[in-house]
NURO-224959 format. One record per atom (N, C-alpha, C): x, y, z; residue in one letter; atom name. Coordinates in nm, 3 decimals. Each point is the difference from the previous one (the first is absolute). Layout:
// residues N
+---------+---------+---------+-----+------+
!      c1 !      c2 !      c3 ! res ! atom !
+---------+---------+---------+-----+------+
!       X !       Y !       Z !   A !   CA !
...
+---------+---------+---------+-----+------+
This chain:
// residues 71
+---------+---------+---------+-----+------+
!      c1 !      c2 !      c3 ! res ! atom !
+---------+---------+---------+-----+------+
!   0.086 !  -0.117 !   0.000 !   X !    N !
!  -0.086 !   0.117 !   0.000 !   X !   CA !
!   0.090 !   0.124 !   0.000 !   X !    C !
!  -0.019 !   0.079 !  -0.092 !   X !    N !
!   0.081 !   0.123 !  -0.010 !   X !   CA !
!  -0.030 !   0.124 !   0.095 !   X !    C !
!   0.089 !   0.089 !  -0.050 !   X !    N !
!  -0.054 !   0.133 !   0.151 !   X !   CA !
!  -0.130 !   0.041 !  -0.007 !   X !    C !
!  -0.026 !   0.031 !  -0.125 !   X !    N !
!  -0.141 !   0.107 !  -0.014 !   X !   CA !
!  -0.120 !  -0.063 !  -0.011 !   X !    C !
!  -0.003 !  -0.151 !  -0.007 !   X !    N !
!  -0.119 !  -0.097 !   0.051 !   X !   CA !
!   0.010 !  -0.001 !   0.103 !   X !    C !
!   0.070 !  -0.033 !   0.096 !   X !    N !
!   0.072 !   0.074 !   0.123 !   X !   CA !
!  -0.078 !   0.090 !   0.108 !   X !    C !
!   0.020 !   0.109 !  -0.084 !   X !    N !
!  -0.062 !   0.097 !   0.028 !   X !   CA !
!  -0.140 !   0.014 !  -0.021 !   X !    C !
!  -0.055 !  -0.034 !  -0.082 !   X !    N !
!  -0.073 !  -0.021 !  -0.080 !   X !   CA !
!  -0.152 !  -0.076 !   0.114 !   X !    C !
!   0.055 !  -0.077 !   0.048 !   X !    N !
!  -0.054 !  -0.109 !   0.067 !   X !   CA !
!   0.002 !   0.032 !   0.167 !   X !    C !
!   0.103 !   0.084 !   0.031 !   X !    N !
!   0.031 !   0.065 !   0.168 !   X !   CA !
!  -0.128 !   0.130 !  -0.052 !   X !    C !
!  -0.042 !   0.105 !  -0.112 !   X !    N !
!  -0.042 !   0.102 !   0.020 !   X !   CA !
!  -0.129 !  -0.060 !   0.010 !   X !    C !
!  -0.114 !  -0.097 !  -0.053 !   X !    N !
!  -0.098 !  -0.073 !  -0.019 !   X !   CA !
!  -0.059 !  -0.071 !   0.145 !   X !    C !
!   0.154 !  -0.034 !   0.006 !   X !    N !
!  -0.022 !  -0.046 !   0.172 !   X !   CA !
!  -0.092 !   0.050 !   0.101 !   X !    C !
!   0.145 !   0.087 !   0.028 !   X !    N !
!   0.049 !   0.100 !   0.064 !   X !   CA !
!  -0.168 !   0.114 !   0.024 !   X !    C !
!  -0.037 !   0.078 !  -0.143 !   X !    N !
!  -0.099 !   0.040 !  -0.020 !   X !   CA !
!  -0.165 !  -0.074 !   0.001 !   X !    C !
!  -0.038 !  -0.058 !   0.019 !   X !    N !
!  -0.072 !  -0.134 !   0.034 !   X !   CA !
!  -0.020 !   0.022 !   0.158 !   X !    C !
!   0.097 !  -0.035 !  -0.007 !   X !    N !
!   0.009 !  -0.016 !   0.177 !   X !   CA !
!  -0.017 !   0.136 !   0.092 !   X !    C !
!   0.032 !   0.107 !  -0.038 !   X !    N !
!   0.027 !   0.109 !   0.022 !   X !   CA !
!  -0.169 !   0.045 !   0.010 !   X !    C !
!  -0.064 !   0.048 !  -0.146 !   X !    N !
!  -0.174 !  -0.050 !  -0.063 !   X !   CA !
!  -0.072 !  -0.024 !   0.158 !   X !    C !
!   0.006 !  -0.140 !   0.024 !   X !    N !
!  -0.034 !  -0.088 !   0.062 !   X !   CA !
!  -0.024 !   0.065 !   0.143 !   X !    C !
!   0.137 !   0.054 !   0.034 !   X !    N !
!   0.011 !   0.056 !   0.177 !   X !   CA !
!  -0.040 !   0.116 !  -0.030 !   X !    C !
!   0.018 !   0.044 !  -0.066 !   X !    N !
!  -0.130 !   0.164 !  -0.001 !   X !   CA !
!  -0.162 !  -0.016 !   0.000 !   X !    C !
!  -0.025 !  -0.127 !  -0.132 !   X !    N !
!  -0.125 !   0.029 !   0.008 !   X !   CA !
!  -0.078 !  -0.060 !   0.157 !   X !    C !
!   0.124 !  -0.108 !   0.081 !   X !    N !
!  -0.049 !  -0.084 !   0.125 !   X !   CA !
!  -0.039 !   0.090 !   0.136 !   X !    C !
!   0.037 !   0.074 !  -0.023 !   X !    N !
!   0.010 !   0.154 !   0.144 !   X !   CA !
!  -0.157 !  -0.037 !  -0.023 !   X !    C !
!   0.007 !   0.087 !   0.166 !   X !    N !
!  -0.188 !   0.046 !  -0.011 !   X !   CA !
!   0.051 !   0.153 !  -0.078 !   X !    C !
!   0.039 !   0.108 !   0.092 !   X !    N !
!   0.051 !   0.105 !  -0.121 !   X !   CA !
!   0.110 !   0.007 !  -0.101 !   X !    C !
!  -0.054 !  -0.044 !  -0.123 !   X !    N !
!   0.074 !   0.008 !  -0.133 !   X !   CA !
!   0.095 !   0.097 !   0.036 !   X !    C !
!   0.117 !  -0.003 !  -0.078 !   X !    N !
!   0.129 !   0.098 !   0.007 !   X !   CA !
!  -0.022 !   0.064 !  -0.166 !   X !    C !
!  -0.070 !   0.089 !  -0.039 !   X !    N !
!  -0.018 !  -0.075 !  -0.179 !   X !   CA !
!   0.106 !   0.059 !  -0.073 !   X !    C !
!   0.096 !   0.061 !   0.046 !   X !    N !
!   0.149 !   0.001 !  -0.014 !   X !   CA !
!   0.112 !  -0.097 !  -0.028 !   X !    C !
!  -0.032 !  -0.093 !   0.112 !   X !    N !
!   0.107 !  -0.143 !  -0.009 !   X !   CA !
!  -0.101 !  -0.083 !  -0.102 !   X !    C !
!  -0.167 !   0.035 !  -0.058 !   X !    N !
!  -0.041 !  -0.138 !   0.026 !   X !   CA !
!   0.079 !   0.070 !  -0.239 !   X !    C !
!  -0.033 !   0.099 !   0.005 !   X !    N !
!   0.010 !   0.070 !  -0.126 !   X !   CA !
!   0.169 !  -0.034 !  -0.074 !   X !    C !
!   0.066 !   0.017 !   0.089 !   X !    N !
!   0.161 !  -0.043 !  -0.009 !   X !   CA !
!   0.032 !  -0.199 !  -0.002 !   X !    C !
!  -0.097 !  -0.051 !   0.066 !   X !    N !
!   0.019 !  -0.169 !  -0.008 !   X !   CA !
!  -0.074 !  -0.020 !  -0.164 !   X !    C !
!  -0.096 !   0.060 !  -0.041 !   X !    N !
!  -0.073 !   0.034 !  -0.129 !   X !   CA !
!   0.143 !   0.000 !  -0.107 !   X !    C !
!   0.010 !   0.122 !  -0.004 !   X !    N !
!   0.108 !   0.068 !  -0.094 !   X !   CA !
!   0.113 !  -0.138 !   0.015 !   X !    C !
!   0.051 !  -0.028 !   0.110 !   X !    N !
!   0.110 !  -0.098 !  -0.002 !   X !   CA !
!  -0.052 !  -0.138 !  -0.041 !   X !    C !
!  -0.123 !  -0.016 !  -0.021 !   X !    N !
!  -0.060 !  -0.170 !  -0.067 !   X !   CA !
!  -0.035 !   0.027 !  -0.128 !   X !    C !
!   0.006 !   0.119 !  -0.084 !   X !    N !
!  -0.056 !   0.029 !  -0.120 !   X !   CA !
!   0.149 !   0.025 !  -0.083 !   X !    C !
!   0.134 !   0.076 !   0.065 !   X !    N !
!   0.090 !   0.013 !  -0.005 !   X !   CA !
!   0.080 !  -0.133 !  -0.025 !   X !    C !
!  -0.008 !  -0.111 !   0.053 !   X !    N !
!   0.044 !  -0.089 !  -0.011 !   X !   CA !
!  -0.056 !  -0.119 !  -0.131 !   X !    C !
!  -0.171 !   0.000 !   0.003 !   X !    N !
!  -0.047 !  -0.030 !  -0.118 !   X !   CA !
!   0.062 !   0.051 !  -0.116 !   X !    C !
!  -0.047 !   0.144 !   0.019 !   X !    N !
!   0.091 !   0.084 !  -0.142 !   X !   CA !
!   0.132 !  -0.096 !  -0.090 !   X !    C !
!   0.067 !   0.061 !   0.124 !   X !    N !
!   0.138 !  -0.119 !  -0.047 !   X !   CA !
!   0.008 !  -0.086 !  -0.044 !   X !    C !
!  -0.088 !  -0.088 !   0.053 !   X !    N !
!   0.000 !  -0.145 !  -0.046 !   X !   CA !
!  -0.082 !  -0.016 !  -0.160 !   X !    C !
!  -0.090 !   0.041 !   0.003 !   X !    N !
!  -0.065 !  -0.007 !  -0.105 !   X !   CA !
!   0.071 !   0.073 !  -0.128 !   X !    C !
!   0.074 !   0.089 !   0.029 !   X !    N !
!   0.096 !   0.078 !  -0.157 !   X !   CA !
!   0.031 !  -0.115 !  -0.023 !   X !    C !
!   0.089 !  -0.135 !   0.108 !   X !    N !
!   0.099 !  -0.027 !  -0.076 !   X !   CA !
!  -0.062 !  -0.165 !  -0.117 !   X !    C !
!  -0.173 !  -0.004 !   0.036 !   X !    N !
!  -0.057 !  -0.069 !  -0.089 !   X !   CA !
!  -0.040 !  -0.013 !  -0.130 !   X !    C !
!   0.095 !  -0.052 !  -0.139 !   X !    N !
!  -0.018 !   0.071 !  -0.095 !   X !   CA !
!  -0.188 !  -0.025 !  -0.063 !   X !    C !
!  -0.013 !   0.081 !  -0.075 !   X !    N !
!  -0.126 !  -0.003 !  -0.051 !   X !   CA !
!  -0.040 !  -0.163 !  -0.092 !   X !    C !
!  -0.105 !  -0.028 !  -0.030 !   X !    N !
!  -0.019 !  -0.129 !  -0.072 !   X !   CA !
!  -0.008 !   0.088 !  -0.117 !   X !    C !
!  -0.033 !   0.047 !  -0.031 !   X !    N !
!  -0.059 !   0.110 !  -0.144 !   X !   CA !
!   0.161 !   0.019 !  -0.077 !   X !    C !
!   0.095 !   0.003 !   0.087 !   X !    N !
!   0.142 !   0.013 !  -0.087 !   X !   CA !
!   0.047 !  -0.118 !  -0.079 !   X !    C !
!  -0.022 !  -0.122 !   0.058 !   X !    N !
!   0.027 !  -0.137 !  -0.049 !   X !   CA !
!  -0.055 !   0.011 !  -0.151 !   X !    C !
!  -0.125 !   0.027 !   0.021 !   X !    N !
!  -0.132 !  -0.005 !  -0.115 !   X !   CA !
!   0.064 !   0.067 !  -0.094 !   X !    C !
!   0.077 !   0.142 !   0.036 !   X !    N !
!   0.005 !   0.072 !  -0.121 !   X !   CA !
!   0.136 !  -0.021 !  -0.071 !   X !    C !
!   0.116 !  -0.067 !   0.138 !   X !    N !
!   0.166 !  -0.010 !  -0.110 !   X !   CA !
!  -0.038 !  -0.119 !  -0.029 !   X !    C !
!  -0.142 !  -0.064 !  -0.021 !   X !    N !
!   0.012 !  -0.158 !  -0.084 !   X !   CA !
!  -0.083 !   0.082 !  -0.148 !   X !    C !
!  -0.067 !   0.026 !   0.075 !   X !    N !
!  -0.083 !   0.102 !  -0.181 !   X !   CA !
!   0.135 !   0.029 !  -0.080 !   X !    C !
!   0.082 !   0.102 !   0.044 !   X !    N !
!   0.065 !   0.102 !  -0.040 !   X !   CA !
!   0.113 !  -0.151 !  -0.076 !   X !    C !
!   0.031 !  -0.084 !   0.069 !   X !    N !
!   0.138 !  -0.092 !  -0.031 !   X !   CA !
!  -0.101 !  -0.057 !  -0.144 !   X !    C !
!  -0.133 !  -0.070 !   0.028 !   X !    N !
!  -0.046 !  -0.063 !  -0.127 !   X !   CA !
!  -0.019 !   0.110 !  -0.135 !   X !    C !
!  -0.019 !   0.097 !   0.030 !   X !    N !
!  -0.014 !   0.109 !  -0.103 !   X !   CA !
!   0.093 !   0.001 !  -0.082 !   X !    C !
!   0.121 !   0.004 !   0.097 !   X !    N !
!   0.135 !   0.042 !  -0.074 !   X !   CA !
!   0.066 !  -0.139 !  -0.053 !   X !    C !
!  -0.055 !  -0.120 !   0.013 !   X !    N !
!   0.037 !  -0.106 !  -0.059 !   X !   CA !
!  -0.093 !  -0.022 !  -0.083 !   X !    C !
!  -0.083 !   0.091 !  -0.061 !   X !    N !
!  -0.111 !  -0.060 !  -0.110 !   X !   CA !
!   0.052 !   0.114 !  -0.131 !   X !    C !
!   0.114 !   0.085 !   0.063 !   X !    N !
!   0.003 !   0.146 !  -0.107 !   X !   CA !
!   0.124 !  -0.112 !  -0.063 !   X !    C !
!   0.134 !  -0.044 !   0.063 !   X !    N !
!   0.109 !  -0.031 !  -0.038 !   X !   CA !
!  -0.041 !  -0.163 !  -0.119 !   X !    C !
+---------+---------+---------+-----+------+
């Protein structure tokens, strides 16, 4: 597992958990609960750039048969 899955996976955590003990109070903090938010969406973010699209496959196979039907 590399650093930035890593990371990746501690901010998701980390933020989750964080979420969790804000929303558990009887009085909400909606400060900490807003910051455990940002740090579980922050961490999604990340993760999800590094998923390439299915729609790209589709199109460098179009694009490869095209150019083997010109030659």
């Amino acid at each position: 597992m590399n650093i930035s899955r890593l990371i990746n996976f501690i901010c998701i955590v980390v933020g989750g958990a964080v979420a969790f003990y804000a929303q558990a109070q009887q009085e909400q903090n909606t400060y900490i609960l807003m910051g455990g938010i940002v740090l579980l969406v922050f961490g999604i973010y990340r993760t999800s750039r590094n998923i390439p699209s299915k729609f790209d496959k589709e199109e460098a196979s179009f694009i490869k048969t095209e150019r083997e039907d010109e030659v």
